[in-house]
C-alpha positions as CSV (number, residue, x, y, z in Angstrom):
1,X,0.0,0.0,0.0
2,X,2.7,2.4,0.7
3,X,5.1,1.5,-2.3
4,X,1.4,2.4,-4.5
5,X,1.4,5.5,-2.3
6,X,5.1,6.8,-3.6
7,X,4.6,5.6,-7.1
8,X,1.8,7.7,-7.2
9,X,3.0,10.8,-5.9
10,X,6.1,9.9,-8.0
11,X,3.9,10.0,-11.2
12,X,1.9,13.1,-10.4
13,X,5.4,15.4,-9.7
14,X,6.4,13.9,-12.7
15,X,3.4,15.0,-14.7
16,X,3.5,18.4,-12.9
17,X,7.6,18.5,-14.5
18,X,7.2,17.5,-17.6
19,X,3.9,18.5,-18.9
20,X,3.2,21.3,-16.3
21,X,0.2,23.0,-18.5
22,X,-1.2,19.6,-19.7
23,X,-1.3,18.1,-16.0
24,X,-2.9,21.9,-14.6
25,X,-5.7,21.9,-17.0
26,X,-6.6,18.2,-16.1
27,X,-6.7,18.9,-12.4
28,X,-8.3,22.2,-13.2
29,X,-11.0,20.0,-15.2
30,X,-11.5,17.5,-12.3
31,X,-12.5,19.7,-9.4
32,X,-14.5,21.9,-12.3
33,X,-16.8,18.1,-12.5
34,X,-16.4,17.4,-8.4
35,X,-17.7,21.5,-8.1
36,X,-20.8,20.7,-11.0
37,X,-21.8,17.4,-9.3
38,X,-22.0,18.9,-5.7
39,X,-24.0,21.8,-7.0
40,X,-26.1,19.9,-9.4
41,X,-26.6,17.3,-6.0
42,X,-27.6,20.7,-4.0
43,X,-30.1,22.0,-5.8
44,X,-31.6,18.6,-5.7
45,X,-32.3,18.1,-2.5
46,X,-33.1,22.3,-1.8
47,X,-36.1,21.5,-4.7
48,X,-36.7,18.2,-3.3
49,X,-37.3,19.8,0.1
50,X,-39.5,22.8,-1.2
51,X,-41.5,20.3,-2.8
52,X,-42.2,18.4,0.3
53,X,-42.6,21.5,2.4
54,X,-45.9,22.5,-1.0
55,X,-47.0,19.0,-0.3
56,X,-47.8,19.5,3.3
57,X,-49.0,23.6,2.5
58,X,-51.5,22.1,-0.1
59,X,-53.2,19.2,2.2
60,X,-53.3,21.7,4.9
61,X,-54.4,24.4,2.1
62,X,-57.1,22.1,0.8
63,X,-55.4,22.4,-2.4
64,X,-55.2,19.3,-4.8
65,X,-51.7,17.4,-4.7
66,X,-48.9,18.4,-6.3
67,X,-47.5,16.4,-9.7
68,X,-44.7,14.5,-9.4
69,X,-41.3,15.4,-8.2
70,X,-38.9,15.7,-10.9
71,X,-35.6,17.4,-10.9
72,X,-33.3,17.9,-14.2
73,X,-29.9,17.5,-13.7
74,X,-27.6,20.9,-14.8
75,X,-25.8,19.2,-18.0
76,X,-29.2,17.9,-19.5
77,X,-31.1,21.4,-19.3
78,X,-31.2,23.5,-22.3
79,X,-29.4,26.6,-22.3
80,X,-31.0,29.7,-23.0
81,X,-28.7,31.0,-25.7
């Protein structure tokens, strides 16, 4: 586990040396997904909870039920360009 460990780091330091633009602009890429998913996985559950919360205003309300929840994820809506 530790030899995998040094290799590892070996490789990266490596990268970072020899293709020092190549290996920024992955990295740079990678936390850009990690960032998109953890939004995209925020604004999820905030609209799943705000359609719980008109669920319970509506039986209280009187008011018919809501549709069914559905959420679409950031890289599948259209943009408005």
């Amino acid at each position: 586990m530790l030899n995998g460990t040094y290799l590892l780091a070996t490789l990266v330091v490596a990268a970072f040396i020899l293709w020092p633009e190549e290996s920024i602009a992955v990295l740079t890429a990678w936390s850009l997904k990690i960032q998109m998913h953890f939004l995209n996985y925020r604004l999820k559950w905030m609209a799943w909870r705000m359609y719980r919360s008109i669920i319970k205003m509506s039986k209280e309300s009187g008011f018919p039920h809501p549709g069914p929840f559905t959420f679409v994820n950031i890289w599948d809506r259209e943009s408005s360009d």
